[in-house]
C-alpha positions as CSV (number, residue, x, y, z in Angstrom):
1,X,10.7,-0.2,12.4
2,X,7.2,-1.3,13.1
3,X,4.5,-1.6,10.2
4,X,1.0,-1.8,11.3
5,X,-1.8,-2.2,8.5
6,X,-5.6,-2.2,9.1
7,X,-8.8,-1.4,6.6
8,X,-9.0,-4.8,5.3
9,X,-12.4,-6.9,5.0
10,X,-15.2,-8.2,3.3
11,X,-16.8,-6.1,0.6
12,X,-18.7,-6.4,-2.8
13,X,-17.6,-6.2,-6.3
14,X,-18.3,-2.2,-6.7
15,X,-17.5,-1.4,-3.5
16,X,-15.1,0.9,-1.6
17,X,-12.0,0.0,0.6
18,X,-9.7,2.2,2.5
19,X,-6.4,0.6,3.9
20,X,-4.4,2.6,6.8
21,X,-0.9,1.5,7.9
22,X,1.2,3.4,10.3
23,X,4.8,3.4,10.9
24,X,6.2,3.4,14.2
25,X,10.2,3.5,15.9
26,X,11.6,5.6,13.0
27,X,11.2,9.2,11.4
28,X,8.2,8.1,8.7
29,X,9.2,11.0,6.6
30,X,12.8,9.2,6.0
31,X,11.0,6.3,4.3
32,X,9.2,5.9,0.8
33,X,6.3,3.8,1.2
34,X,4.3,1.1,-0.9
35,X,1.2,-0.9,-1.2
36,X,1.7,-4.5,-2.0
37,X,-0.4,-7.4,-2.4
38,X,-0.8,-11.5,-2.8
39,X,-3.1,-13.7,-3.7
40,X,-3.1,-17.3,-3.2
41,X,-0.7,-19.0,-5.5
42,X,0.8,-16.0,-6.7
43,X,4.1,-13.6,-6.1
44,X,4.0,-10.6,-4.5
45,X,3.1,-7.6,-6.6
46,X,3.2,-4.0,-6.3
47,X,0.2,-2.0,-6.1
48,X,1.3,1.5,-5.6
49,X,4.2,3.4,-4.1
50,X,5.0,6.6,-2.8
51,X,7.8,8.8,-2.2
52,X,9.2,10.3,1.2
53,X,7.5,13.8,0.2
54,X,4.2,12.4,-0.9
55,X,4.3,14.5,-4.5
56,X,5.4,11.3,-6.7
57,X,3.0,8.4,-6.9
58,X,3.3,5.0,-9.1
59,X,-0.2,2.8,-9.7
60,X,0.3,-0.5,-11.2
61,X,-1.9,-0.3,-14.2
62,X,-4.8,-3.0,-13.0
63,X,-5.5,-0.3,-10.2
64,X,-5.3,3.0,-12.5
65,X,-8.4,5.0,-12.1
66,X,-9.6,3.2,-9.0
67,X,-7.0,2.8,-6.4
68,X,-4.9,6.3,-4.7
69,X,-2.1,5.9,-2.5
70,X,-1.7,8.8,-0.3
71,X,0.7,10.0,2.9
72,X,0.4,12.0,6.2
73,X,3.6,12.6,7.5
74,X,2.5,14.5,10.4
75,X,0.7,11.4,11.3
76,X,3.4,8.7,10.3
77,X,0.5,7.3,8.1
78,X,0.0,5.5,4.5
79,X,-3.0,5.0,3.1
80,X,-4.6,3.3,0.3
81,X,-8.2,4.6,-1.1
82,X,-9.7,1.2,-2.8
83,X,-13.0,1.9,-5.0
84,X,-14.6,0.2,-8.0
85,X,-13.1,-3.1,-6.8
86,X,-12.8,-6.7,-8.6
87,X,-12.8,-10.2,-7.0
88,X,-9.4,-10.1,-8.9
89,X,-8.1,-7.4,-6.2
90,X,-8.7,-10.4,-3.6
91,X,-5.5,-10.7,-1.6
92,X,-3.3,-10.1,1.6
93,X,-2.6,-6.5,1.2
94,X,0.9,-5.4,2.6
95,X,2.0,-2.2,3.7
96,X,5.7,-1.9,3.5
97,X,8.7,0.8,3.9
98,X,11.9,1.4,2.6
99,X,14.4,4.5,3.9
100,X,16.4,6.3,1.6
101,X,17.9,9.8,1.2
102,X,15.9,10.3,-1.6
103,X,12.7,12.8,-1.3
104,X,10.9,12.6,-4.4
105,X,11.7,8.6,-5.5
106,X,9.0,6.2,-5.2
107,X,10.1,2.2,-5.5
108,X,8.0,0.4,-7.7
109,X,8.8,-3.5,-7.3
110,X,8.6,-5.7,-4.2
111,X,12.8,-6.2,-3.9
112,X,12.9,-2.6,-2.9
113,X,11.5,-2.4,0.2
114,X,13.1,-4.1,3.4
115,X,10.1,-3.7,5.8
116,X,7.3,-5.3,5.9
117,X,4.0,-5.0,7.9
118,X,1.9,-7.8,8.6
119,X,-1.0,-7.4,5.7
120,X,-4.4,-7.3,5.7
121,X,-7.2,-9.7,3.9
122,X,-8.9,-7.9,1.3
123,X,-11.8,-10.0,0.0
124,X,-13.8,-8.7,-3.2
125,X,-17.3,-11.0,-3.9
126,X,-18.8,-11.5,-6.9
């Protein structure tokens, strides 16, 4: 499996980012997907997840109300819609994949998944 993330940059605080990471060597609709980030000094957290049929979400709650993760199967694609963000939102954003057998499950916590794209700097200034 393959994990290719792009979207990433330099924006103001206010401002509007969408992420894009597609999935390549495997059936995309056999994995639930997630959004996770890290910022310097600090563990790996969860920013949202998805399951395999797109209908169940899960938004950590310090990106309720301004982040949406969303899926095109048909496209073997992930995306994360960033607005209203915060110099606290500045990290490496990781897009990341885990198959199961399960349609409507999403995986909420970075021990879940088992791969991992190569992130994306996501820089919020003040």
């Amino acid at each position: 499996v393959q994990l290719q993330a792009s979207g990433g940059g330099l924006v103001q605080a206010g401002g509007s980012l969408r992420l894009s990471c597609t999935l390549s060597g495997r059936t995309f609709s056999g994995y639930a997907m997630g959004w996770l980030r890290q910022a310097p000094g600090k563990e790996r957290e969860i920013v949202a997840a998805i399951s395999r049929n797109g209908y169940n979400t899960y938004h950590t709650d310090s990106v309720k109300g301004r982040f949406t993760i969303s899926r095109n199967n048909a496209k073997n694609e992930v995306y994360l819609q960033m607005s209203s963000l915060k110099p606290e939102d500045t990290a490496t954003y990781y897009c990341a994949a885990k198959r199961t057998t399960v349609v409507t499950s999403f995986y909420p916590g970075p021990s879940y998944y088992d791969n991992w794209g190569q992130g994306t700097q996501v820089t919020v200034s003040s």
